[in-house]
GUMAR-322152 format. One record per residue: residue in three letters; x, y, z of N, C-alpha, C, O, CB in turn. Coordinates in Angstrom, 2 decimals. Last residue first. Glycine has a CB too. Example, Ala and Ser with C-alpha at 12.3 -4.5 7.8 and 13.67 -1.06 7.14 Angstrom:
rest|n.xx|n.yy|n.zz|ca.xx|ca.yy|ca.zz|c.xx|c.yy|c.zz|o.xx|o.yy|o.zz|cb.xx|cb.yy|cb.zz
SER|12.85|-2.25|7.08|13.67|-1.06|7.14|12.90|0.03|7.87|13.41|1.14|8.04|14.08|-0.60|5.72
ALA|13.19|-5.69|7.80|12.30|-4.50|7.80|13.20|-3.30|7.80|14.24|-3.32|8.46|11.31|-4.47|9.05
***
This chain:
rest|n.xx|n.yy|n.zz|ca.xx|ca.yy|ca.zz|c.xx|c.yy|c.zz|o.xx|o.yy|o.zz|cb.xx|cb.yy|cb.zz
UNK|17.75|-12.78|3.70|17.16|-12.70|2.74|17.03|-13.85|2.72|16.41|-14.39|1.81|17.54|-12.10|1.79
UNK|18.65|-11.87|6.62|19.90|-12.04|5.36|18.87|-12.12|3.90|19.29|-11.46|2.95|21.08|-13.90|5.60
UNK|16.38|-11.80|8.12|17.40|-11.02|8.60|18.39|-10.82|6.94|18.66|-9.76|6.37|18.26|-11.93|10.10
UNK|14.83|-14.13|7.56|14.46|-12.92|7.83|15.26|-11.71|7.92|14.71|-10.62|7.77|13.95|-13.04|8.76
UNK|16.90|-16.29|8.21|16.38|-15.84|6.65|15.58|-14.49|6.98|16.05|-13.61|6.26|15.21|-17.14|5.78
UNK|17.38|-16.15|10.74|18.21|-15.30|10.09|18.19|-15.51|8.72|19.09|-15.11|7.99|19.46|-15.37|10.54
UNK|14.89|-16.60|11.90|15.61|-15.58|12.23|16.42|-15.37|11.12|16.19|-14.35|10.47|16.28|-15.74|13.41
UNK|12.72|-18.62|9.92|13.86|-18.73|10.66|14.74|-17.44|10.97|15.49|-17.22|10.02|14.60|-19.66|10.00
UNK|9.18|-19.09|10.04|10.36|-18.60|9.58|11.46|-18.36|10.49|11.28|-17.96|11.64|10.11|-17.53|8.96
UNK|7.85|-22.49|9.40|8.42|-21.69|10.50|9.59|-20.92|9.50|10.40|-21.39|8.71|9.08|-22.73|11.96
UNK|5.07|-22.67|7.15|6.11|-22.40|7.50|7.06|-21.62|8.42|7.17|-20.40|8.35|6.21|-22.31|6.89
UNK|1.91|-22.28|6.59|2.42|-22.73|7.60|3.70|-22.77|7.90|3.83|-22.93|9.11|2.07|-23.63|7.69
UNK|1.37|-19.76|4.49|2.48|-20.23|5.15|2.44|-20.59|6.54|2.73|-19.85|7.49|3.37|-19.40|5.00
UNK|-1.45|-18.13|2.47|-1.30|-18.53|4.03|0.13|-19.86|3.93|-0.14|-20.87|3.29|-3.22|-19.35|4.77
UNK|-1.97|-17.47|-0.03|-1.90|-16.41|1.43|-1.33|-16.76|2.31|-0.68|-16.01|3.04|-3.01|-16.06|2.16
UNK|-2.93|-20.03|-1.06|-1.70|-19.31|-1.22|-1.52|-18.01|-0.77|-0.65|-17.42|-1.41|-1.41|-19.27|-2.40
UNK|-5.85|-20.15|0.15|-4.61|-20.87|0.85|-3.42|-20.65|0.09|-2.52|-21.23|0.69|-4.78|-22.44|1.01
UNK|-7.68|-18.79|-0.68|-6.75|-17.84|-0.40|-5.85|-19.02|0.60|-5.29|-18.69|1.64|-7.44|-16.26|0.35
UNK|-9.97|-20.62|-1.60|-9.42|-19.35|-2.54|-7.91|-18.94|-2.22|-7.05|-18.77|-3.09|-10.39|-17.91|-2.27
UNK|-11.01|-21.88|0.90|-10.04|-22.70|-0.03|-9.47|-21.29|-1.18|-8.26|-21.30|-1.39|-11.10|-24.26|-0.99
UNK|-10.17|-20.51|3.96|-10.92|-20.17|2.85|-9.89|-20.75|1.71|-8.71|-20.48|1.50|-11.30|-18.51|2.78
UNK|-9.13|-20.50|6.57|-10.06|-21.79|6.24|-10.74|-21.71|4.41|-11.48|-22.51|3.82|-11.61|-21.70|7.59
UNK|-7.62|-17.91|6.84|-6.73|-19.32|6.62|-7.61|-20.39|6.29|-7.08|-21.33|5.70|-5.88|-19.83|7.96
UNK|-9.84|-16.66|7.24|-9.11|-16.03|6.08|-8.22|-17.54|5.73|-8.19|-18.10|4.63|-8.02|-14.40|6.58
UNK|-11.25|-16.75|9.56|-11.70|-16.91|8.49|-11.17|-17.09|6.63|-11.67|-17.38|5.55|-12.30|-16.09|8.79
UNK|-8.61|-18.86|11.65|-8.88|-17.60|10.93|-10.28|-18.24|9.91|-10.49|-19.40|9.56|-7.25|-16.97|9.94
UNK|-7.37|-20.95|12.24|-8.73|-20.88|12.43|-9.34|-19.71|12.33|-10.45|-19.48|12.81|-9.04|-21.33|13.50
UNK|-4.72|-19.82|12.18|-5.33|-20.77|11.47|-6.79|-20.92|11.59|-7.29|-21.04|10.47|-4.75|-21.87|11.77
UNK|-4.49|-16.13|12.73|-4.79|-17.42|13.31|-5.17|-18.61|12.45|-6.19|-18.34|11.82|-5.81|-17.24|14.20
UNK|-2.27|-14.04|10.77|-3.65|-14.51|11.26|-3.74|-15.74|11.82|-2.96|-16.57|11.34|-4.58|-14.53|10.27
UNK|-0.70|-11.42|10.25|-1.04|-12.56|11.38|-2.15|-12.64|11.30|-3.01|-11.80|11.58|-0.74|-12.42|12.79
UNK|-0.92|-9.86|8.21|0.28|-10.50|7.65|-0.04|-11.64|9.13|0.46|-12.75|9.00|2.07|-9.33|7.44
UNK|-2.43|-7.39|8.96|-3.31|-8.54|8.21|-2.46|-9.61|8.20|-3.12|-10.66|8.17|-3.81|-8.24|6.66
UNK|-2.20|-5.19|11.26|-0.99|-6.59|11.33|-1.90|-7.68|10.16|-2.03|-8.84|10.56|-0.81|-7.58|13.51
UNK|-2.09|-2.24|13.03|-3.33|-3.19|11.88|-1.76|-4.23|11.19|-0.65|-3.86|10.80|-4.57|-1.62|9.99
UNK|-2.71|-0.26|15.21|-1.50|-1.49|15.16|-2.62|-2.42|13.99|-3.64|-3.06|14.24|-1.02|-2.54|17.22
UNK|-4.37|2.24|15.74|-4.09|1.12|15.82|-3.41|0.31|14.92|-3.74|0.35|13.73|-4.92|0.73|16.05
UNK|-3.60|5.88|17.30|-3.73|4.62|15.88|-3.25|3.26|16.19|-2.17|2.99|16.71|-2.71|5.02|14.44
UNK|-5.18|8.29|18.54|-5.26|7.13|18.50|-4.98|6.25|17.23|-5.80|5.96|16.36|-6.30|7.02|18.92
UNK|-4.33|11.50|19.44|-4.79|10.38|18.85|-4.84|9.07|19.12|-4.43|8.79|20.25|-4.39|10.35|18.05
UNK|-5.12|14.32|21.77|-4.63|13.52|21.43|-4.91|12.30|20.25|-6.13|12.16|20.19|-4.50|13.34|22.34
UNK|-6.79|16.40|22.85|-6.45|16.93|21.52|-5.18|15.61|21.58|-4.07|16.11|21.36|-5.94|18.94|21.40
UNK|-8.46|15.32|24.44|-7.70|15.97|25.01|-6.56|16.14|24.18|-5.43|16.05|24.66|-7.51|15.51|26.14
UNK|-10.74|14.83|22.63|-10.63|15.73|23.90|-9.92|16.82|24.64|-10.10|17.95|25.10|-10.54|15.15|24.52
UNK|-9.65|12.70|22.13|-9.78|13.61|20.75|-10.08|15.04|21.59|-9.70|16.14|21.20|-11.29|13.03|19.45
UNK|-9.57|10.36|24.05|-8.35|11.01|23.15|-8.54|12.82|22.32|-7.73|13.72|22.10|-8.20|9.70|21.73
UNK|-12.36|9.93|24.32|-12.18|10.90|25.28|-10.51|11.04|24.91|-10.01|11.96|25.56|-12.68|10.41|26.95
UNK|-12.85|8.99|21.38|-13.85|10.20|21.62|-12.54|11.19|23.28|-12.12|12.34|23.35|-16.15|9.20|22.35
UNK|-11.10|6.59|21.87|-10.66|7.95|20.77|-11.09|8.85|21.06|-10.35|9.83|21.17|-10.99|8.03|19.42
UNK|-12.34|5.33|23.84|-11.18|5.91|23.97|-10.59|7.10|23.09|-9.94|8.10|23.38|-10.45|4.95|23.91
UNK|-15.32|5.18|22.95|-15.11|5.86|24.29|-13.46|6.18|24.17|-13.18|7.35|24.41|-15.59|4.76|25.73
UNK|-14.48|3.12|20.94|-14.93|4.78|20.50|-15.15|5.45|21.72|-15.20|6.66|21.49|-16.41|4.98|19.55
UNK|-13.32|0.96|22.44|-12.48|1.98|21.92|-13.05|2.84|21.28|-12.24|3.64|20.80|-11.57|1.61|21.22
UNK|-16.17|0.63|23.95|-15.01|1.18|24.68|-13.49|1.55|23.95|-12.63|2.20|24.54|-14.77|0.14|25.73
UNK|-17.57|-0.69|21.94|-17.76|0.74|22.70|-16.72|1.22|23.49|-16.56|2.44|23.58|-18.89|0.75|23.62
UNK|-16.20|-2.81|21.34|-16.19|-1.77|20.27|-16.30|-0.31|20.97|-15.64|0.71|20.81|-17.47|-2.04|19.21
UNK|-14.70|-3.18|24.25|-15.54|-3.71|23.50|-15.40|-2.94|22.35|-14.35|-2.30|22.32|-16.78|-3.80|24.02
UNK|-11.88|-5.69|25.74|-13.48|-4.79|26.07|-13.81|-5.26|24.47|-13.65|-6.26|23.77|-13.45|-2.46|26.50
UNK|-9.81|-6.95|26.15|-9.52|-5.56|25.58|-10.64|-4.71|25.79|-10.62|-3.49|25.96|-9.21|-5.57|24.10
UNK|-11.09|-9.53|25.83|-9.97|-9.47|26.71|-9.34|-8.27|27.08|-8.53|-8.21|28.00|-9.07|-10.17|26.25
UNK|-12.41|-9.38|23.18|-13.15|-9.49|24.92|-12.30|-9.30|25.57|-12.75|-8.52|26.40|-13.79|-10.79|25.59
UNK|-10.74|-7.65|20.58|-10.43|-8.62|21.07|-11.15|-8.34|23.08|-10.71|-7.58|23.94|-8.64|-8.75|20.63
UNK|-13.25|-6.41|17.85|-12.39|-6.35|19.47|-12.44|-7.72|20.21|-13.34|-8.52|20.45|-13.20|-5.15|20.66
UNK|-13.54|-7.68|14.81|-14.42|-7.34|16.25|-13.00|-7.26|17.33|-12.02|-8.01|17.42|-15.84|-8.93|16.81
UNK|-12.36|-7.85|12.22|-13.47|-6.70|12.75|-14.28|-6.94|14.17|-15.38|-6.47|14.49|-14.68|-6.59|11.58
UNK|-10.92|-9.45|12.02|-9.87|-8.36|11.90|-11.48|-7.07|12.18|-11.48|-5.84|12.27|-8.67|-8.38|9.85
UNK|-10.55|-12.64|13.75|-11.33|-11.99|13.06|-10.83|-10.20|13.27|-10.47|-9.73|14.35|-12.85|-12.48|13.55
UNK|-8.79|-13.79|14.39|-9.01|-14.60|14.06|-10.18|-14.04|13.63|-10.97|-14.81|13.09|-8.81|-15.52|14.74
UNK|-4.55|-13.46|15.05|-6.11|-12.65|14.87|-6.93|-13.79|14.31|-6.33|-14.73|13.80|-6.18|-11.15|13.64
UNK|-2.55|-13.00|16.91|-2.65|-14.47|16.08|-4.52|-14.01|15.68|-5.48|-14.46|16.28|-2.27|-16.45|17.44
UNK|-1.19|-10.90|17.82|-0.58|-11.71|16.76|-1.03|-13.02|16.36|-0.41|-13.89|15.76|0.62|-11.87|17.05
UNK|-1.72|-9.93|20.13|-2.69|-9.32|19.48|-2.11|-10.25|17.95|-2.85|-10.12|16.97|-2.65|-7.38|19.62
UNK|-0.82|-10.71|23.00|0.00|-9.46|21.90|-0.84|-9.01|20.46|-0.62|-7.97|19.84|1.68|-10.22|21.24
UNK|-2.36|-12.81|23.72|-2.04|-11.41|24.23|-1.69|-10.65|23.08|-2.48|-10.05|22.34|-0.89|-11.33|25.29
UNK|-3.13|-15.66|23.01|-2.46|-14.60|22.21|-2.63|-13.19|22.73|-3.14|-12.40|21.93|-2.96|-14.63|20.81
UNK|-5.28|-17.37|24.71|-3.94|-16.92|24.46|-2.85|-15.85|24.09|-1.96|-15.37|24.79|-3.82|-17.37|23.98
UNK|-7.23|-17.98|21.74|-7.00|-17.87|23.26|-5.27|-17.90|23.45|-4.37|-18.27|22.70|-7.85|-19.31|24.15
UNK|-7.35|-15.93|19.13|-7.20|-17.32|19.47|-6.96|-16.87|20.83|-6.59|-15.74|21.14|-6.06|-18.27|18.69
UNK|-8.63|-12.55|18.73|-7.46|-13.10|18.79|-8.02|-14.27|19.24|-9.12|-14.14|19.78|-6.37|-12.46|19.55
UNK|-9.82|-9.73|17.68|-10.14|-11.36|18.00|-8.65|-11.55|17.82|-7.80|-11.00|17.12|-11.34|-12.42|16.82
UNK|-7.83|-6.53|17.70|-8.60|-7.62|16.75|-8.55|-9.18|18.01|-7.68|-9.53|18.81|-7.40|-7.93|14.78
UNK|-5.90|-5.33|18.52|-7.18|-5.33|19.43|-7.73|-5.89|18.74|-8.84|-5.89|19.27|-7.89|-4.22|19.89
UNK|-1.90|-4.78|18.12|-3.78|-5.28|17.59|-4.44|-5.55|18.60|-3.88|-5.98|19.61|-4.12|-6.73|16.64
UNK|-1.60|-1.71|20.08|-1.10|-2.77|20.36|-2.08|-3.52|19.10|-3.15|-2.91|18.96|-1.18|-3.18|22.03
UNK|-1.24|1.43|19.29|-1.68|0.52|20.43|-1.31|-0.47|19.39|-0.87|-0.27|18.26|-3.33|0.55|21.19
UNK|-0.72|4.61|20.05|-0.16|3.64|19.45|-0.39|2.35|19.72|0.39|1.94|20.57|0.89|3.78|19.54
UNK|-1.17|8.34|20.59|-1.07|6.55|21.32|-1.54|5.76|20.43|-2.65|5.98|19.94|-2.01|6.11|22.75
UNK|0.04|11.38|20.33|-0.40|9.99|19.86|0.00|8.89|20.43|1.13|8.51|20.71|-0.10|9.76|18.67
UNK|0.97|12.88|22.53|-0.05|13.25|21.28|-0.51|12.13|20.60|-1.71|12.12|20.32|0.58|14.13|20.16
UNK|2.47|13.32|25.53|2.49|12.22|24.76|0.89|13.08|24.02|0.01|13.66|24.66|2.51|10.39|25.74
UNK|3.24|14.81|27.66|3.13|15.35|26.56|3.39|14.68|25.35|4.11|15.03|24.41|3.75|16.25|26.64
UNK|2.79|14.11|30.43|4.06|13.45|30.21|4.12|14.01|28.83|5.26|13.79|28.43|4.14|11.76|30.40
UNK|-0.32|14.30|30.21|0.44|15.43|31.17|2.15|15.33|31.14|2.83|16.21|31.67|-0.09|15.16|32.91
UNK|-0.95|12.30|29.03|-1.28|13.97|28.42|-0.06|14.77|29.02|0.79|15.52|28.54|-3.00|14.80|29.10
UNK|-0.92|10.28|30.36|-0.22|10.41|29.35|0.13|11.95|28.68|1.09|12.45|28.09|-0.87|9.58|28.54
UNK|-2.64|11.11|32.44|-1.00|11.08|32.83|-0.75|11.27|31.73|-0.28|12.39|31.53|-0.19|9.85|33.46
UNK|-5.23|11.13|31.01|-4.21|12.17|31.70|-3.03|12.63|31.74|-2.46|13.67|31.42|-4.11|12.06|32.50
UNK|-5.19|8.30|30.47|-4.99|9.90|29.59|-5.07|10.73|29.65|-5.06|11.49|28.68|-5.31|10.32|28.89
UNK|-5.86|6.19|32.14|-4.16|7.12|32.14|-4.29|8.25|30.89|-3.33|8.95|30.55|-2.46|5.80|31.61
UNK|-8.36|5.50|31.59|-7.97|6.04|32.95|-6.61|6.86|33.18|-6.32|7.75|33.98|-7.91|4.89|33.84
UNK|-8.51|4.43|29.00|-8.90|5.48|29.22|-8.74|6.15|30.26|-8.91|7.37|30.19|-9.76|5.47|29.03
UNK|-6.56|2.12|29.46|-5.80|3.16|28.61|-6.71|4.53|28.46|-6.21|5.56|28.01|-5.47|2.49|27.05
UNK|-8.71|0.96|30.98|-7.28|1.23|31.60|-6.79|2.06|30.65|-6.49|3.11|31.21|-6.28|-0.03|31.86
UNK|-10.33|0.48|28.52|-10.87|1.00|29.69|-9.17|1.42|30.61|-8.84|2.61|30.55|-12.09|-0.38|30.51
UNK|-9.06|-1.55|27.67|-9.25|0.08|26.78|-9.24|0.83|27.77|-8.41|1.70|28.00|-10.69|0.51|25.84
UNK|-6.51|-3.31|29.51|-7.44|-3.26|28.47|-7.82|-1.65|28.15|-7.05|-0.71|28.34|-8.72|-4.15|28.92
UNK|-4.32|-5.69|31.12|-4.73|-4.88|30.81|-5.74|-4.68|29.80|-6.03|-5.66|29.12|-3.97|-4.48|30.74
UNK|-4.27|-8.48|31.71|-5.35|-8.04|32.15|-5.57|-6.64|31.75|-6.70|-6.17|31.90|-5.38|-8.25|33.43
UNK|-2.02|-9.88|31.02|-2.56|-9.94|32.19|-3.82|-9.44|32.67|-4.39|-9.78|33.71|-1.82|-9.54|32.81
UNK|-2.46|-13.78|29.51|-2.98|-12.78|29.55|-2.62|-11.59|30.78|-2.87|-12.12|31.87|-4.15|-13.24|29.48
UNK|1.06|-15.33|29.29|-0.26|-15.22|29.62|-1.00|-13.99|29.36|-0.31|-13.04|28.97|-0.36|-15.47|30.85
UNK|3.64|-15.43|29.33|2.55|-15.83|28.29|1.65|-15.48|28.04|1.21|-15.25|26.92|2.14|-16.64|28.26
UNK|4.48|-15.25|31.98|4.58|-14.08|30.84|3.96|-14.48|29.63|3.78|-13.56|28.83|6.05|-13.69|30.44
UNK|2.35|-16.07|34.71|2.57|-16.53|33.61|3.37|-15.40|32.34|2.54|-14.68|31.78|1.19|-17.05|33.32
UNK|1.35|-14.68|36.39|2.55|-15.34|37.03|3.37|-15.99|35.61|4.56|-16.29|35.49|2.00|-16.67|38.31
UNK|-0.41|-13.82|35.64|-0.22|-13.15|36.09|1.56|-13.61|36.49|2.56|-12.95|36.76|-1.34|-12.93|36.88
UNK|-3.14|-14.65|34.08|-2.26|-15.34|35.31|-1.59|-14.33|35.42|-2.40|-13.41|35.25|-1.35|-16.70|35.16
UNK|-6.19|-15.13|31.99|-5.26|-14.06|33.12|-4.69|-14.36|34.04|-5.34|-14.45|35.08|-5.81|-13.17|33.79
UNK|-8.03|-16.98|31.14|-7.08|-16.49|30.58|-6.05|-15.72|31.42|-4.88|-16.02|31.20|-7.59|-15.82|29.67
UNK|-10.34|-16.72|32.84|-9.25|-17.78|33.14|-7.84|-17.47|32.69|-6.80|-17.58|33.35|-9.62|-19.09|32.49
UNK|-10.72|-12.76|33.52|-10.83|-14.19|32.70|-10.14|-14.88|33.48|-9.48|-14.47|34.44|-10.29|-14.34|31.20
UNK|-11.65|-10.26|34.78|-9.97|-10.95|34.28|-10.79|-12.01|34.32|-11.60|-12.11|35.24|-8.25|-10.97|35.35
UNK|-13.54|-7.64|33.53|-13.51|-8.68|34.94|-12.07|-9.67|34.13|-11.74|-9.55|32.95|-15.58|-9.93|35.34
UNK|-11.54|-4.48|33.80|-12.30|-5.66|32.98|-11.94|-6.40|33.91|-11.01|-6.38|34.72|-11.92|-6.17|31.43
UNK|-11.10|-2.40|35.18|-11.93|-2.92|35.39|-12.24|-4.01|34.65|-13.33|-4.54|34.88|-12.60|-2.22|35.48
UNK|-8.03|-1.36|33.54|-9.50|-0.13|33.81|-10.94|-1.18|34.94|-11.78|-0.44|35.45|-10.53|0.41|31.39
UNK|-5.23|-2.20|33.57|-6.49|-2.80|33.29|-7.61|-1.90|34.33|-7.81|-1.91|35.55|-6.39|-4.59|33.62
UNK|-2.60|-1.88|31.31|-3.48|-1.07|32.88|-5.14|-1.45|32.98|-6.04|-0.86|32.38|-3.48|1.07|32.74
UNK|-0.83|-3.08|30.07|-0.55|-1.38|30.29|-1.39|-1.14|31.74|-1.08|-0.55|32.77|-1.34|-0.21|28.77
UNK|-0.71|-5.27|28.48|0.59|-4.87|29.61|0.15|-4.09|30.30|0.63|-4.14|31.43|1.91|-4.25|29.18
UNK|-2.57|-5.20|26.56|-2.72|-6.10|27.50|-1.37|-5.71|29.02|-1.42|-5.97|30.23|-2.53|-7.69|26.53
UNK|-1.61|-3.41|24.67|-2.62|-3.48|25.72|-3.06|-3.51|27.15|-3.48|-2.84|28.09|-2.93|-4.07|25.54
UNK|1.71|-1.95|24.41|0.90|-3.11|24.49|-0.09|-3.80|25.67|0.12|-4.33|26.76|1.74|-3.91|24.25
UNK|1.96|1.42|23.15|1.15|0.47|24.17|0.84|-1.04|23.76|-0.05|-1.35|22.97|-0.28|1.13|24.43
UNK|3.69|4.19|22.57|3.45|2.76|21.86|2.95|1.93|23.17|3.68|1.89|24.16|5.01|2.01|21.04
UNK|3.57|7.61|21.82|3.43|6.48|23.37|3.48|5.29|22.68|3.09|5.67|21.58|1.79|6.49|24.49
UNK|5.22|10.11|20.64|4.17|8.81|20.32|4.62|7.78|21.39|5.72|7.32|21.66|4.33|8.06|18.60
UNK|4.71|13.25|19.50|4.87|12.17|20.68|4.34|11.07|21.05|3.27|10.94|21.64|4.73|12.56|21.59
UNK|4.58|14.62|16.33|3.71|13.92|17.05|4.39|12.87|18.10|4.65|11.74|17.69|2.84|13.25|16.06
UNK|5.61|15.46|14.04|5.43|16.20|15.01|4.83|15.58|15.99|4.42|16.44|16.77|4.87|17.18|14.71
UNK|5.51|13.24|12.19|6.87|13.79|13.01|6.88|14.45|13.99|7.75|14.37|14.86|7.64|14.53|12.41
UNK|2.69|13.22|10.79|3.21|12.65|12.33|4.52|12.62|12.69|4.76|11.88|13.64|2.90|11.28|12.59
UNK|2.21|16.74|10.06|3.12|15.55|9.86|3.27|14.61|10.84|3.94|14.94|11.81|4.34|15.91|9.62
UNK|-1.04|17.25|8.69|-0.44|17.34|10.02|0.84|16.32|9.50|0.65|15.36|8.75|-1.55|16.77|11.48
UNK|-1.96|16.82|6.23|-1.29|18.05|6.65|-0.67|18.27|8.06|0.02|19.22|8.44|-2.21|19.02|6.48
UNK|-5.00|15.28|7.54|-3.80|15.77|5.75|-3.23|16.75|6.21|-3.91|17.67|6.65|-4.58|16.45|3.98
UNK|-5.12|12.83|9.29|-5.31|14.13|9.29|-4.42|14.29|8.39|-3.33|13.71|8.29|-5.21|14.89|10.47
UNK|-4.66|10.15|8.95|-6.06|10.14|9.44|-6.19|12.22|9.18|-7.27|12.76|8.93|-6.19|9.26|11.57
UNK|-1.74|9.84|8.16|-2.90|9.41|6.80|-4.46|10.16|7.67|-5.30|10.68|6.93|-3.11|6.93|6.45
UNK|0.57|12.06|8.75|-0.31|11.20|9.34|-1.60|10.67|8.00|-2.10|11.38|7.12|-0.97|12.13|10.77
UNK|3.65|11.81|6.64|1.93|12.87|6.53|1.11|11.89|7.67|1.06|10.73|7.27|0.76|12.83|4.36
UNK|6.16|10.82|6.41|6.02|11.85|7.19|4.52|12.56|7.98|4.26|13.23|8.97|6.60|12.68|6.36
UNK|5.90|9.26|4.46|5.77|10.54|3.69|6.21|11.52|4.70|6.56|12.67|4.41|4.27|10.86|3.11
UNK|6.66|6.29|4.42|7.40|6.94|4.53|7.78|8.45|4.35|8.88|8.97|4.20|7.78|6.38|4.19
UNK|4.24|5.41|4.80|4.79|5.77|6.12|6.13|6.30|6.09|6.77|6.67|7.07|4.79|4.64|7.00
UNK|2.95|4.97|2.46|2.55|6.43|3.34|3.27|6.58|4.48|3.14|7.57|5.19|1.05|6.55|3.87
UNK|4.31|2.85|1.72|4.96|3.74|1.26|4.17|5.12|2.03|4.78|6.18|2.14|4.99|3.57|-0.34
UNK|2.03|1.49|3.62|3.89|1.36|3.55|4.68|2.13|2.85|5.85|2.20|3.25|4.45|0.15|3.00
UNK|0.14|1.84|2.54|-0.06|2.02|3.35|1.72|2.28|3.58|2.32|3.35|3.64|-1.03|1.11|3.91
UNK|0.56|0.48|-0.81|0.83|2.24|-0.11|0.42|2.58|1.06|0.17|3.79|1.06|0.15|3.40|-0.80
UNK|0.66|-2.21|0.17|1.81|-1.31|-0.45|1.71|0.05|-0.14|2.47|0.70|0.57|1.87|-1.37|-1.94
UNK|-1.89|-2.94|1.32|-1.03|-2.87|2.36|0.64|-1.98|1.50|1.48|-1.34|2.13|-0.86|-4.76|3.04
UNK|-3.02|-2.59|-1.20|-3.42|-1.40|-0.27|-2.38|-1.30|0.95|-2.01|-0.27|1.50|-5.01|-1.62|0.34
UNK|-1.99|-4.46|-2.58|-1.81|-3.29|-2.83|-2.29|-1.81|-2.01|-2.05|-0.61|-2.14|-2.21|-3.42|-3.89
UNK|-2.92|-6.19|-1.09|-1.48|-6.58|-1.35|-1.34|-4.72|-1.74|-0.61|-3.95|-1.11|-1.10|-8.11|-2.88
UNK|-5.34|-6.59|-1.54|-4.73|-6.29|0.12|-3.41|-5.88|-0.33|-2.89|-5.02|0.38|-4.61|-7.78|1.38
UNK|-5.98|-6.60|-4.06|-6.64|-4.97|-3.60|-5.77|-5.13|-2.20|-5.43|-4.09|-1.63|-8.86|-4.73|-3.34
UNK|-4.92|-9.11|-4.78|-4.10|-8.11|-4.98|-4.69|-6.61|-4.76|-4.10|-5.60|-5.14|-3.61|-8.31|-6.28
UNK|-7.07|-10.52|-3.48|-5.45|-10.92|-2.85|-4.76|-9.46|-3.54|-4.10|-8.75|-2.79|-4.52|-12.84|-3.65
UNK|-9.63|-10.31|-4.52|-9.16|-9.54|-3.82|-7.50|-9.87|-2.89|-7.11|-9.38|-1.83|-10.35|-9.35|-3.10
UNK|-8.69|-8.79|-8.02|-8.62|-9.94|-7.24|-8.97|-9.34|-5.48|-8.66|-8.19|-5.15|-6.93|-10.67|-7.54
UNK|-7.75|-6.42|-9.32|-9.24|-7.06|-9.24|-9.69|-7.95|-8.47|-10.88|-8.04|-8.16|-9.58|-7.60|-10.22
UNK|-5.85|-4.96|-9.44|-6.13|-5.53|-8.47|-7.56|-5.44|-8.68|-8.34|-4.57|-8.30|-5.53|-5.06|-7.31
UNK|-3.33|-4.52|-11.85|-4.51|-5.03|-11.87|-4.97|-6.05|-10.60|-4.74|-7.26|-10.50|-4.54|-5.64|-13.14
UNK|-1.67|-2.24|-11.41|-2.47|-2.24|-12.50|-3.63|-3.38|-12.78|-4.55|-3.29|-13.60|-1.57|-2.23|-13.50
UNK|0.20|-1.71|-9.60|-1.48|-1.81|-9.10|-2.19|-1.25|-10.50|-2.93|-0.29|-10.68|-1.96|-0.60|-7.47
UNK|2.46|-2.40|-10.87|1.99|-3.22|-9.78|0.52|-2.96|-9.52|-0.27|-3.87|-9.27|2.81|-2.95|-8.52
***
């Protein structure tokens, strides 16, 4: 299989392979030798969790479960304390990539290198790891290439429209094969 990723469809294909087989080693990939078994893991979706001050957008109802609510970094830097103090070691977040309007959950990306405004900024997740790393906790983000937004860079690119399935998948082909 990774005998010939020259392409770049088969350097993702194959990097997203042993990313997937590293998860089944036990080994955190960011530190060699630490096992993330050992590791109390908080799972956060962002936008749910605790909004630190970001000014709330149109995007943000509240009333809406669709909707944006407002959590962001800045809020996940204000509880790492608590988290600490509940003896949580790794936090687990949610995608923070651009996202299409809308898309809270971080599942419809539309660029995989800038922070999603709704979340803050670049600076404010190296403010979160920096004040994580502190308090001898981690940080790993939720990396999802398999969602992207049609108005993705990735979905407009004539090369790589056999990447991309407009097709609704159906629960229980997902489920049965």
């Amino acid at each position: 299989m990774l005998e010939d990723i020259n392409d770049e469809k088969g350097t993702i294909i194959a990097l997203c392979n042993c990313l997937f087989m590293q998860s089944f080693s036990g080994e955190c990939p960011c530190r060699k030798g630490e096992p993330a078994y050992d590791e109390n893991i908080y799972d956060i979706l962002v936008d749910r969790f605790n909004n630190g001050g970001q000014v709330l957008t149109s995007q943000v109802d509240l009333k809406d479960p669709t909707a944006y609510h407002g959590g962001d970094l800045k809020g996940i830097i204000n509880k790492l304390d608590d988290l600490q103090s509940l003896g949580f070691s790794l936090l687990s977040l949610s995608p923070i990539m651009e996202n299409v309007e809308g898309a809270y959950e971080g599942y419809q990306t539309e660029d995989f290198k800038k922070v999603e405004k709704e979340f803050g900024t670049l600076a404010d997740l190296k403010k979160l790891v920096k004040e994580a790393h502190k308090r001898d906790m981690k940080i790993m983000l939720e990396f999802s290439p398999n969602y992207v937004a049609q108005n993705s860079s990735i979905a407009k690119d004539p090369a790589k429209q056999d990447w991309i399935s407009n097709q609704p998948v159906k629960a229980e082909k997902m489920l049965l094969g």
